[in-house]
VOKOL-279213 format. One record per residue: residue in one letter; x, y, z of N, C-alpha, C in turn. Coordinates in steps of 0.02 Angstrom, whole numbers. Example, Ala and Ser with C-alpha at 12.3 -4.5 7.8 and 13.67 -1.06 7.14 Angstrom:
! residues 2
   rest      nxx      nyy      nzz     caxx     cayy     cazz      cxx      cyy      czz
      A      660     -284      390      615     -225      390      660     -165      390
      S      642     -112      354      684      -53      357      645        2      394
//
This chain:
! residues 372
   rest      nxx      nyy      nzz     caxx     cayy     cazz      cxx      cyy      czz
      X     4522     5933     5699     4463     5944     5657     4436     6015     5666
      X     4446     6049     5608     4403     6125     5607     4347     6122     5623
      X     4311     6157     5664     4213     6158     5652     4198     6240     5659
      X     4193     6241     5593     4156     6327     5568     4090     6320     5589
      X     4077     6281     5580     3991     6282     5617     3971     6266     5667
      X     3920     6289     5704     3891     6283     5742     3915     6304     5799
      X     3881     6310     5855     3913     6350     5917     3982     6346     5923
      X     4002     6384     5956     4075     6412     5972     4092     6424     6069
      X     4098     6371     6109     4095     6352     6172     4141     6429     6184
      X     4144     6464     6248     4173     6492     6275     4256     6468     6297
      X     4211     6382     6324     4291     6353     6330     4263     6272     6317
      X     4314     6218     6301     4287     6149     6274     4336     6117     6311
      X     4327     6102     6391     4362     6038     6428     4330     5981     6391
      X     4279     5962     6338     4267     5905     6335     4325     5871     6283
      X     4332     5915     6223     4365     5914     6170     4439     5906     6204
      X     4472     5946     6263     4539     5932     6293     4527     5874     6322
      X     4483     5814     6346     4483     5772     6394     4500     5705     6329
      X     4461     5724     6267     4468     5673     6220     4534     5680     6202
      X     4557     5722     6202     4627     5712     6172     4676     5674     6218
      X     4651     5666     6284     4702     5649     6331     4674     5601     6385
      X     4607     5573     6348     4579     5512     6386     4595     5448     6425
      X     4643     5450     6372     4681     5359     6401     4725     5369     6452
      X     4781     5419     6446     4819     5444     6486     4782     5462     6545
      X     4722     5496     6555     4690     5519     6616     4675     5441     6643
      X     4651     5412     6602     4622     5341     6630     4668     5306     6668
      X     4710     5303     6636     4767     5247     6666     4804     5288     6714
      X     4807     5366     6738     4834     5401     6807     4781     5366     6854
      X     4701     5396     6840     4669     5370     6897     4675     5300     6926
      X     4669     5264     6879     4689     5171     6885     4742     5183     6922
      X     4801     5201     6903     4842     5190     6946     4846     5197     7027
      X     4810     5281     7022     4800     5287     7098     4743     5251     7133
      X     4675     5220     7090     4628     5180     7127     4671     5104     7148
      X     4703     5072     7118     4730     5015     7137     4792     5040     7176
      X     4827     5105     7183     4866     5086     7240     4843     5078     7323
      X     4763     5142     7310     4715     5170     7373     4747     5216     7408
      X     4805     5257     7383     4824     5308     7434     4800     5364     7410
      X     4730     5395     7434     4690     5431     7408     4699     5504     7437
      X     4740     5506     7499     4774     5569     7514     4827     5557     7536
      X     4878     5598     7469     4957     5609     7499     4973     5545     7456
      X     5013     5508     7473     5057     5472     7441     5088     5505     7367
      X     5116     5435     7332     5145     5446     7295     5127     5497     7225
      X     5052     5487     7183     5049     5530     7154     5056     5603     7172
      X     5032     5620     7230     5032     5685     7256     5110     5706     7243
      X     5158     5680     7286     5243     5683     7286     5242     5700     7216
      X     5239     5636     7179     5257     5656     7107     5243     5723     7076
      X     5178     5773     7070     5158     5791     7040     5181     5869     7100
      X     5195     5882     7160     5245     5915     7177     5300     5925     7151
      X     5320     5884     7126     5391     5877     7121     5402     5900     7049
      X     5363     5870     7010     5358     5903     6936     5332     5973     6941
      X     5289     5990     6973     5261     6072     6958     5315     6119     6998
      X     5362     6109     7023     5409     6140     7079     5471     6146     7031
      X     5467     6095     6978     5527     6086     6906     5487     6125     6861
      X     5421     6138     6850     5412     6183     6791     5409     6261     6792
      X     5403     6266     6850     5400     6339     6880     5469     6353     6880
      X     5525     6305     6921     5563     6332     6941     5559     6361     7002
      X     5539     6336     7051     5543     6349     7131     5574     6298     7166
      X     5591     6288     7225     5618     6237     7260     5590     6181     7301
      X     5540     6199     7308     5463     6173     7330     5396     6194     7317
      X     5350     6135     7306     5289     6135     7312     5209     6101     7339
      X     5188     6147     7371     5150     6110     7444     5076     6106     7400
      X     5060     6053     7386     4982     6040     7351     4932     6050     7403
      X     4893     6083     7387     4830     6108     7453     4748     6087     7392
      X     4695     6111     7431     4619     6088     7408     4610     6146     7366
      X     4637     6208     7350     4614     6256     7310     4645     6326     7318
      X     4668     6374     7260     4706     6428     7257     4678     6450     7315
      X     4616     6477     7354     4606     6527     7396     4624     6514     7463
      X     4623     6424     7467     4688     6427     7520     4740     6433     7529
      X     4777     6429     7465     4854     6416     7471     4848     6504     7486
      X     4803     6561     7464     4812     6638     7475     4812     6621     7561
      X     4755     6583     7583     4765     6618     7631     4841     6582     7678
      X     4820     6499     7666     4875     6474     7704     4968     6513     7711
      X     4956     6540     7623     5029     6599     7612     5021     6635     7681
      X     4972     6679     7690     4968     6732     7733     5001     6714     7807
      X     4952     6666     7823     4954     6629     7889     5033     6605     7898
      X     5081     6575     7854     5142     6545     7875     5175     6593     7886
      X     5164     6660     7830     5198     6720     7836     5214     6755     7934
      X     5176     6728     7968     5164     6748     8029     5175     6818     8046
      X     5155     6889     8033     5167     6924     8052     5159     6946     8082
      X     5203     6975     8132     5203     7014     8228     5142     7022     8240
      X     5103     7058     8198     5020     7101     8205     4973     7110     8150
      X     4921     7091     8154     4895     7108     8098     4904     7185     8057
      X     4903     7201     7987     4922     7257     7964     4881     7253     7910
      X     4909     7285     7846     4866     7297     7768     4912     7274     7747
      X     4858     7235     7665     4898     7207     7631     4858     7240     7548
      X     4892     7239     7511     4880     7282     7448     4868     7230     7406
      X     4810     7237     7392     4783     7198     7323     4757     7225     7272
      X     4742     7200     7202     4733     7241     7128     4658     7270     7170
      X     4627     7324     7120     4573     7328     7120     4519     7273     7067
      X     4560     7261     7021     4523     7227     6977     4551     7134     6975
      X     4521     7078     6994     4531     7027     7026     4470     6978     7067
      X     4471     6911     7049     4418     6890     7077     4411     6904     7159
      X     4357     6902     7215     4377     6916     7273     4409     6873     7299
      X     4437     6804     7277     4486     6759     7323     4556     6821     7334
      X     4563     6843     7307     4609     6892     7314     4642     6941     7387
      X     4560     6954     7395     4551     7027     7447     4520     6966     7494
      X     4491     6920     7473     4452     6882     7543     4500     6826     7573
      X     4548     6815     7545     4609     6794     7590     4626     6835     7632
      X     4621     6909     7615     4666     6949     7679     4619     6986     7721
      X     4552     6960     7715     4517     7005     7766     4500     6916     7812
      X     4502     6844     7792     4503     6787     7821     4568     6785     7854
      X     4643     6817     7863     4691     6801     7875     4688     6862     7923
      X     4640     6905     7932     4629     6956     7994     4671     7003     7978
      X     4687     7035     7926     4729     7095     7907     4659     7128     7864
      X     4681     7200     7843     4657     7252     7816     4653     7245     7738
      X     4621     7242     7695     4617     7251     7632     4626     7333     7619
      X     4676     7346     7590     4685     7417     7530     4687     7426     7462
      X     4660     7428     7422     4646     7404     7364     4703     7463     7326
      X     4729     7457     7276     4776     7487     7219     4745     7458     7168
      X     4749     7521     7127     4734     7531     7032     4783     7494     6996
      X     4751     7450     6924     4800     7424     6873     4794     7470     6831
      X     4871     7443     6797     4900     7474     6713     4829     7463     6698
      X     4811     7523     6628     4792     7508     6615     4771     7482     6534
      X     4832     7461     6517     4869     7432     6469     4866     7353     6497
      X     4889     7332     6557     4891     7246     6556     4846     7232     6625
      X     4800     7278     6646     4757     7251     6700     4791     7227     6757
      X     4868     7211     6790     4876     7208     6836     4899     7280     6861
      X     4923     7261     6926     4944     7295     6973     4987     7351     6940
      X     4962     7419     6981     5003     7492     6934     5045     7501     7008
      X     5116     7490     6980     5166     7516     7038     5167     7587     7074
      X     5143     7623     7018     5148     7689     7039     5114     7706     7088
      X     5027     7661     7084     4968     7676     7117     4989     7646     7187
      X     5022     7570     7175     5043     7530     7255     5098     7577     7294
      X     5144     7627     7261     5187     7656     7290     5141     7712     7348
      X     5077     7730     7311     5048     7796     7361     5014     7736     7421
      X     4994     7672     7415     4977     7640     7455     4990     7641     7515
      X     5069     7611     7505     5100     7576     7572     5115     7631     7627
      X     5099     7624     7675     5091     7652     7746     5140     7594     7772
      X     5125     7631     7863     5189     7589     7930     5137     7514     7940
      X     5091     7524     7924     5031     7466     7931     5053     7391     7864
      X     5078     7422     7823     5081     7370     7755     5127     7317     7786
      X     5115     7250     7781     5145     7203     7802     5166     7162     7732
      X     5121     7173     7672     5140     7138     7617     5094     7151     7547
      X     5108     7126     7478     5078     7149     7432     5078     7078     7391
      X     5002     7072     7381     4987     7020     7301     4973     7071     7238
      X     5028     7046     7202     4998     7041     7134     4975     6999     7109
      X     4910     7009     7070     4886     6954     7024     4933     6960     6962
      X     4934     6885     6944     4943     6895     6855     4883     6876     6825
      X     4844     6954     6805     4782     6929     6769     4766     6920     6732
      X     4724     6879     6713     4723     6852     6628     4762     6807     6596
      X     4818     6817     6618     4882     6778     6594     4954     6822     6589
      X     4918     6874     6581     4985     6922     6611     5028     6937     6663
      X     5097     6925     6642     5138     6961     6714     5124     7010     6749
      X     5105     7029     6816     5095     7090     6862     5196     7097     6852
      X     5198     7165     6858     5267     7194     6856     5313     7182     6907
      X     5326     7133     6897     5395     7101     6986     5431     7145     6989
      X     5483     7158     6934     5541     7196     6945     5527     7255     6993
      X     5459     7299     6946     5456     7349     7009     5419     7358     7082
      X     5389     7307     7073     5340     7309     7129     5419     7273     7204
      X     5438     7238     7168     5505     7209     7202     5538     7261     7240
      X     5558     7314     7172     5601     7367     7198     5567     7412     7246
      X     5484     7403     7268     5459     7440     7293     5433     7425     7365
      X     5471     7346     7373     5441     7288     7417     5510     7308     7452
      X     5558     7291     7452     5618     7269     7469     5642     7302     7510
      X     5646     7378     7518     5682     7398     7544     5639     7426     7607
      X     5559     7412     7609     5532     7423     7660     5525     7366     7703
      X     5538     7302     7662     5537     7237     7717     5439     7203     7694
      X     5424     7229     7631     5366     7204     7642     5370     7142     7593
      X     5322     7094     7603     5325     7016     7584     5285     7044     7502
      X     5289     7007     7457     5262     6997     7396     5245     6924     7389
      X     5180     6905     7393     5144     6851     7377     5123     6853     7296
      X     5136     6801     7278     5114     6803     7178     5042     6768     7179
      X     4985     6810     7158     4932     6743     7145     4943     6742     7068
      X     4955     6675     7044     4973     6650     6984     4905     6594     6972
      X     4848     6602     6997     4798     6576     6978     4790     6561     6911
      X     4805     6625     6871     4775     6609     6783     4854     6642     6749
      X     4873     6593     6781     4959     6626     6754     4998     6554     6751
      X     4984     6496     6732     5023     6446     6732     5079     6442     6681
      X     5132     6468     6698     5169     6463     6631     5183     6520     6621
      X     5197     6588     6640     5186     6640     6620     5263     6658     6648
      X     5285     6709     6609     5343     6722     6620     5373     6806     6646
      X     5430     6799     6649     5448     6888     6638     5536     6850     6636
      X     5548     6882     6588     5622     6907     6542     5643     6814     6563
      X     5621     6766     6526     5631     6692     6546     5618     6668     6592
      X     5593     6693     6669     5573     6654     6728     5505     6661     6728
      X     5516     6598     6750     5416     6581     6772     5385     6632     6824
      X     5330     6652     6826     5275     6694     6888     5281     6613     6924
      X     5273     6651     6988     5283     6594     7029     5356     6575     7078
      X     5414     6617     7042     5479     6624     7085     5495     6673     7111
      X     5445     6748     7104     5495     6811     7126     5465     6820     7205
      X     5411     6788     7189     5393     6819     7268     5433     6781     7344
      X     5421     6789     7420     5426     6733     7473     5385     6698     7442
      X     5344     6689     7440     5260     6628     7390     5236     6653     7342
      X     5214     6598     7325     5171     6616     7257     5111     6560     7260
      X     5062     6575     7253     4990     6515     7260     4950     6499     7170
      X     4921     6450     7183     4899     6425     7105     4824     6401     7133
      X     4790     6403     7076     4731     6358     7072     4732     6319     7019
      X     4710     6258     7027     4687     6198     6976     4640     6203     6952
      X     4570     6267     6980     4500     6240     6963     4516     6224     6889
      X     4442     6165     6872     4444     6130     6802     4442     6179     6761
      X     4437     6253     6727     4430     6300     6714     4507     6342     6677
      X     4555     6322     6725     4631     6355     6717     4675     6332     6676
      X     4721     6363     6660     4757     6337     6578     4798     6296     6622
      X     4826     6234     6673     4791     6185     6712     4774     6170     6763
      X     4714     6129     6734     4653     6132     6773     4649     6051     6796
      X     4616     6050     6855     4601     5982     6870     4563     5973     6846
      X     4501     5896     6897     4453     5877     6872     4400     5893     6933
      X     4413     5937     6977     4380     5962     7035     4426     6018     7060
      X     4421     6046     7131     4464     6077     7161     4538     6069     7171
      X     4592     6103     7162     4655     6094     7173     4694     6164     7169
      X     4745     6160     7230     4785     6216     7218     4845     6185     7240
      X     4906     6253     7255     4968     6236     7252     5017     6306     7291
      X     5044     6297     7324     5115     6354     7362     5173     6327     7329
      X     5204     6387     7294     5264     6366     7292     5315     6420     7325
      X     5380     6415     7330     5420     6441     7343     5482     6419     7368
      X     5528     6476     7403     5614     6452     7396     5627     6443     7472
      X     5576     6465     7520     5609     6446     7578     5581     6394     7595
      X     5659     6361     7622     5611     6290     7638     5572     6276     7704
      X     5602     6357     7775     5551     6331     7820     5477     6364     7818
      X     5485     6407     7770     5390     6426     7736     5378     6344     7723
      X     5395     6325     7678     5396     6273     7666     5366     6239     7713
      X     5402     6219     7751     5360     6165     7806     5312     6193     7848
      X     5318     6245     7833     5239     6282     7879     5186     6265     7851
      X     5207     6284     7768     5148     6279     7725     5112     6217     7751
      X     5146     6170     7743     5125     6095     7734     5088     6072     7800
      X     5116     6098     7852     5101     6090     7930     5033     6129     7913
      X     5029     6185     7915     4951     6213     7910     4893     6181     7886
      X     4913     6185     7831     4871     6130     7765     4857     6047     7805
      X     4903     6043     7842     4872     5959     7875     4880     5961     7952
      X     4828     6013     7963     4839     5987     8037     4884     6032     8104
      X     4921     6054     8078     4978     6070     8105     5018     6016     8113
      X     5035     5979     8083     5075     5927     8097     5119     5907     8059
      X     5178     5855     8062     5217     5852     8019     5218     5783     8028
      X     5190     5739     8046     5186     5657     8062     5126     5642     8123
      X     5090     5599     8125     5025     5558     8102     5041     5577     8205
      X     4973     5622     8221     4954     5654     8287     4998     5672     8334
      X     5049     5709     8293     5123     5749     8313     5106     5828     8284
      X     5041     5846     8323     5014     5916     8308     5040     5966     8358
      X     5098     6031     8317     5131     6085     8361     5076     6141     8360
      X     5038     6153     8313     4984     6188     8329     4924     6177     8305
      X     4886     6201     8300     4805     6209     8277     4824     6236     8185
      X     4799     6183     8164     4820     6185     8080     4716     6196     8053
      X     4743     6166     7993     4658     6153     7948     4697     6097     7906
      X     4647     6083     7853     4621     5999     7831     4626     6054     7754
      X     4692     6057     7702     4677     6086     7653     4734     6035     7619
      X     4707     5967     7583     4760     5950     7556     4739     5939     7494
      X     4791     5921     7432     4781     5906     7359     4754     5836     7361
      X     4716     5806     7327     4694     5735     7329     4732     5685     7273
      X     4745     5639     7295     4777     5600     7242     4767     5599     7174
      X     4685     5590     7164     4684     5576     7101     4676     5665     7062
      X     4666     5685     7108     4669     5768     7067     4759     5791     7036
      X     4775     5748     7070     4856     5751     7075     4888     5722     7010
      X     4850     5680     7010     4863     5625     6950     4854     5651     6888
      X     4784     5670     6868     4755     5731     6831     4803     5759     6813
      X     4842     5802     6864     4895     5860     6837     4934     5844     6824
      X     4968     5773     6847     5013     5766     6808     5024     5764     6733
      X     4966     5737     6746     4964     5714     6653     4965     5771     6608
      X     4899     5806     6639     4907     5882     6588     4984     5926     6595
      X     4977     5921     6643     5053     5950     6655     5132     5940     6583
      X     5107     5860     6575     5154     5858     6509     5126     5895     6447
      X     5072     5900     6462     5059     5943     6380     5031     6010     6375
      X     5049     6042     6444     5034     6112     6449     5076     6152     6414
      X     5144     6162     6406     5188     6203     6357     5149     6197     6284
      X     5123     6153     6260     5091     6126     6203     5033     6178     6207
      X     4986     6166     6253     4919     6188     6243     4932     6283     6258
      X     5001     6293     6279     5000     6386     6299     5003     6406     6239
      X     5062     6361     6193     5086     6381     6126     5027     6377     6075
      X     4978     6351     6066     4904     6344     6041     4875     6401     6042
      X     4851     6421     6141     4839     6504     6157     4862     6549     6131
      X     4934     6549     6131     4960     6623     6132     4951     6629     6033
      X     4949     6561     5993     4931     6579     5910     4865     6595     5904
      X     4812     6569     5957     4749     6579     5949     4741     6662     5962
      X     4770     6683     6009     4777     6746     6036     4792     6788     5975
      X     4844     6778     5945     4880     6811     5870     4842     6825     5829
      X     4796     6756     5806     4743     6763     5766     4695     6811     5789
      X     4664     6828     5843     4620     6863     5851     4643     6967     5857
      X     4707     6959     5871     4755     7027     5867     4755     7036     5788
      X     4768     7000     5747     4762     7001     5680     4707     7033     5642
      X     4670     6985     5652     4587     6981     5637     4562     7023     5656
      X     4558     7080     5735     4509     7131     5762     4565     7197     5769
      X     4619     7203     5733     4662     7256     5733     4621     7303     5721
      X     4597     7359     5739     4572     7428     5719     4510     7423     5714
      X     4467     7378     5719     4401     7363     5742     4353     7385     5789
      X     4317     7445     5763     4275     7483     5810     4316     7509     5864
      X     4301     7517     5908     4310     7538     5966     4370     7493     6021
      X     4364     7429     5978     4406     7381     6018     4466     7396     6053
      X     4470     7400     6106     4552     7373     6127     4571     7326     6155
      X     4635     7296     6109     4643     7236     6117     4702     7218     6181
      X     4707     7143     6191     4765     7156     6248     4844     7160     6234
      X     4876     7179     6251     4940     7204     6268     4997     7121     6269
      X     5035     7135     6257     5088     7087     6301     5173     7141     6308
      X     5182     7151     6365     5251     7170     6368     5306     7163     6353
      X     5354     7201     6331     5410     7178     6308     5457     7119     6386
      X     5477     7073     6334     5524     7023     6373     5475     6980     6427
      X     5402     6982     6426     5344     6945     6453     5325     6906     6417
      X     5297     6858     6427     5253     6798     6417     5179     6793     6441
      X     5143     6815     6405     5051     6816     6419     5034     6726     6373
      X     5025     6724     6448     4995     6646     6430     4909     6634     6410
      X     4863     6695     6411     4817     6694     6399     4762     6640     6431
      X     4745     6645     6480     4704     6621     6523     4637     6627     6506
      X     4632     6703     6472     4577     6744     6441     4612     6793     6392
      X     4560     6802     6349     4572     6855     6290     4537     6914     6291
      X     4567     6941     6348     4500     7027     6332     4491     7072     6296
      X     4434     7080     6276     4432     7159     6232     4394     7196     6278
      X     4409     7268     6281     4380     7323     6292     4325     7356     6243
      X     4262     7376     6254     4224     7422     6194     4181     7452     6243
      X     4172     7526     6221     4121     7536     6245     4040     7536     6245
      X     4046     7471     6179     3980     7458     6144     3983     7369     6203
      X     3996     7350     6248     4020     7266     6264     3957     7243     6251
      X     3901     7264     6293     3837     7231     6315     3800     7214     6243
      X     3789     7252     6189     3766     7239     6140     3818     7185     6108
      X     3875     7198     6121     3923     7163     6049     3912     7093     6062
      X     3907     7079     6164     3912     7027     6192     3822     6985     6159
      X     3794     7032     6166     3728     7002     6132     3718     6983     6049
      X     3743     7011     6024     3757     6992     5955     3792     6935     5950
      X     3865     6915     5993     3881     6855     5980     3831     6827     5993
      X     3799     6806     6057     3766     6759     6094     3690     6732     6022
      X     3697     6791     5998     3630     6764     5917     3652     6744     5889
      X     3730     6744     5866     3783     6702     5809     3797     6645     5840
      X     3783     6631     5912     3798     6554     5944     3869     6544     5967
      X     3900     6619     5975     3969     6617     6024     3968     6628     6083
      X     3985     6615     6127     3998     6622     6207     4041     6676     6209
      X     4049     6695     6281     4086     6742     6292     4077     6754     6376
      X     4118     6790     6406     4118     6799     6477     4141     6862     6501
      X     4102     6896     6562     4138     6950     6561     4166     6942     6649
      X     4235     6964     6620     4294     6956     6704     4313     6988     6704
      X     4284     7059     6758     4241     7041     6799     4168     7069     6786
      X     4135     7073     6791     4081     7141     6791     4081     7200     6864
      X     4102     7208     6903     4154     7241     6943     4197     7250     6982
      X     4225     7302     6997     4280     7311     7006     4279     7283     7101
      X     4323     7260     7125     4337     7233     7180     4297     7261     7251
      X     4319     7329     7242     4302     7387     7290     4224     7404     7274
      X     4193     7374     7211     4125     7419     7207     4096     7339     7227
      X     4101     7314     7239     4059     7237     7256     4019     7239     7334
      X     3970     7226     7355     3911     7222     7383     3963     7208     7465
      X     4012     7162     7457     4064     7121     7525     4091     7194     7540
      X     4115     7235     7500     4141     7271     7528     4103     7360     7515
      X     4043     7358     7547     4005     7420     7535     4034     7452     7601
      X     4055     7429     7654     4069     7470     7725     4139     7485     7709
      X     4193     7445     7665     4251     7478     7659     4237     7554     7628
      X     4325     7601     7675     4324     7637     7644     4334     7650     7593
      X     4355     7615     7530     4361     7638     7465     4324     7609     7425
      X     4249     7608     7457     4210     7564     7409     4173     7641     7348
      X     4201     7698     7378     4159     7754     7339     4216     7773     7302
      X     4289     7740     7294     4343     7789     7276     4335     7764     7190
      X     4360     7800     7172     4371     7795     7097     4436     7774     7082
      X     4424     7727     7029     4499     7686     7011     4471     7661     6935
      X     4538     7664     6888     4523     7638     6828     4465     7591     6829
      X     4497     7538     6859     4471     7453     6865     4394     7454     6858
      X     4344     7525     6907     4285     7533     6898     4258     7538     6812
      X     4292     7582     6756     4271     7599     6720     4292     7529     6666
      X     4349     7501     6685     4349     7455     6631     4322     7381     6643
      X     4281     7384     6712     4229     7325     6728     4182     7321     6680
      X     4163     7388     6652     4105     7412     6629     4107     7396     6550
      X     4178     7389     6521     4205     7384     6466     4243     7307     6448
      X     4251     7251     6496     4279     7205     6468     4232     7147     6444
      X     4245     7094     6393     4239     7060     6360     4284     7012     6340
      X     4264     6950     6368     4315     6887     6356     4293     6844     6279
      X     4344     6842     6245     4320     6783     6178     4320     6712     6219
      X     4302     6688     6167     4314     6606     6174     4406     6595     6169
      X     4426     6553     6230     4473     6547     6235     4497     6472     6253
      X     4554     6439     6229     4577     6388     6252     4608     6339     6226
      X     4640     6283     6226     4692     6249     6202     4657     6217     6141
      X     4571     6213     6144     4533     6171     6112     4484     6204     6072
      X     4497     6277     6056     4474     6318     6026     4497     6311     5966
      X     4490     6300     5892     4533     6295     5846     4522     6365     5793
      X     4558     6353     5740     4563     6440     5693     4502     6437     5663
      X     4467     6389     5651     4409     6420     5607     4375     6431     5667
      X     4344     6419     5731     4301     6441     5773     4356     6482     5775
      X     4390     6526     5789     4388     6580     5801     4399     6642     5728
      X     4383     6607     5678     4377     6648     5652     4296     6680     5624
      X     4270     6605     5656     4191     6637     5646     4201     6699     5724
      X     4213     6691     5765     4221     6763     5833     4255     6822     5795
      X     4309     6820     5766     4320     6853     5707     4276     6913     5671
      X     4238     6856     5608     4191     6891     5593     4131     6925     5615
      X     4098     6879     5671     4050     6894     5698     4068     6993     5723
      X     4121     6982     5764     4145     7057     5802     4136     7093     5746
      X     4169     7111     5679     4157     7128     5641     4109     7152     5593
      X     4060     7095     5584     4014     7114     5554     3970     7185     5612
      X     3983     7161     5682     3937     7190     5721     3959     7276     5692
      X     4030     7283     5708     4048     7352     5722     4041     7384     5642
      X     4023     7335     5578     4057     7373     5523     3946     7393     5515
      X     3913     7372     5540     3820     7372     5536     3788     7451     5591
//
């Protein structure tokens, strides 16, 4: 059902929950009448499927992306604490995994064409101190594996993927989520998928990361008060588990929705004021998590929707390094793209449940603003 009228949600989990009500109903049923409310079988299951859609060899379900960042770190065990290179532009689960995992935050500049990670900028980075590098895929975009790979490899440093808002996202046919030693996810209800509370996820190819992961995340243990070390309490919950499964079957569905909703709005705001719109790379897959525009008019344009009754969000309003947590770092005064285009981004309404006429009232609205 089209609705040209009337508000235009930023994002509509209610409208995705109706479509997929009964199915949600009858996961939870299932897991309330079996009562294995942590671990068991839904959990397995829904490992086992997200480890087949990615394409990894395993996957360790944890309570939320910013642990699986940090729990990545922690299995990684390295000799000594060192630096680890993260975007400048990125929520702080990012940089606050690696200052919680007792290493150094160094922040590196994104393209600034697709907002992740600029190889060129991580190349002046790495020092004898660098123990490893996250890229985000932000927005929904691939951060650049191939080269950041070629730039990882031959010094011995680890590449962690946060694929938080990258479910599904690709480079030249493989999923984000296989190039790194790990790669971490979040479920929040929010993500192209999302639970119905907290949830995250590790994946990857080794299998004794692998059992670290899992050992950390419960305990240190690998069977019921057979603890080899001092772990934490970070596990996926059944029925959050259940949840994903379900969406999980109709996520290829709901990207392919995004990435036309996305089209439409590339269509529609081509050459439009000041706009710049987002990018997708050749032989990549932007799964669109978010739809950013750049202007240097945002704050007004963002207010003009908000009188037409559209939502909108801005990710981030700054840049990593200029944030209040990190005023004693040293590069909280340095200059990096990421500062100037904090200042400049603008998210549409985005999402599986967004349909063409709401976005073609976002459409016009942008429009009318820039053509007045």
């Amino acid at each position: 059902m089209s609705t040209t009228n009337g508000p235009v949600p930023f994002l509509d989990l209610g409208r995705q929950y109706r479509e997929i009500d009964e199915e949600v109903k009858a996961a939870i049923e299932g897991v309330m009448s079996m009562t294995n409310f942590i671990g068991g079988p839904a959990v397995a299951e829904f490992e086992r499927a997200f480890a087949d859609f990615i394409g990894a060899d395993f996957c360790i379900g944890v309570a939320n992306g910013t642990d699986a960042l940090e729990i990545a770190l922690e299995a990684l065990d390295f000799s000594e604490p060192g630096e680890v290179i993260v975007p400048a532009a990125s929520f702080i689960a990012t940089s606050e995994a690696v200052s919680r995992s007792g290493h150094d935050i160094v922040f590196a500049d994104v393209d600034e064409a697709t907002y992740v990670l600029d190889p060129n900028d991580v190349r002046k980075r790495i020092t004898s101190r660098t123990r490893a590098i996250i890229p985000v895929h932000l927005f929904g975009h691939p951060a650049p594996m191939p080269e950041l790979l070629e730039l990882a490899e031959p010094k011995g440093l680890m590449l962690i993927e946060d694929c938080a808002q990258a479910h599904g996202a690709e480079i030249e046919g493989s999923r984000v989520g296989t190039f790194g030693v790990a790669a971490t996810f979040s479920f929040y209800p929010g993500k192209n998928l999302g639970a119905y509370g907290d949830a995250g996820a590790l994946t990857t190819a080794d299998e004794d990361l692998a059992k670290r992961v899992r050992m950390i995340a419960n305990h240190g243990r690998v069977s019921k008060y057979q603890h080899e070390f001092e772990g934490r309490n970070s596990r996926l919950d059944a029925i959050q588990a259940a949840v994903l499964s379900v969406k999980l079957h109709h996520l290829e569905k709901w990207t392919e929705r995004r990435r036309s909703l996305a089209e439409q709005y590339r269509e529609g705001l081509r050459g439009v004021g000041d706009l710049i719109l987002p990018v997708e790379r050749d032989l990549y897959r932007h799964v669109y998590h978010l739809f950013v525009i750049r202007s240097g008019s945002r704050d007004e344009l963002q207010a003009a929707l908000a009188e037409g009754g559209i939502a909108t969000g801005v990710h981030y309003p700054r840049a990593l390094p200029q944030l209040a947590a990190y005023s004693e770092h040293p590069q909280h005064q340095e200059t990096f793209f990421a500062n100037s285009m904090a200042d400049e981004v603008l998210s549409l309404p985005m999402g599986d449940s967004i349909d063409s006429g709401q976005a073609e009232r976002v459409i016009d609205n942008v429009r009318k603003f820039f053509s007045s």
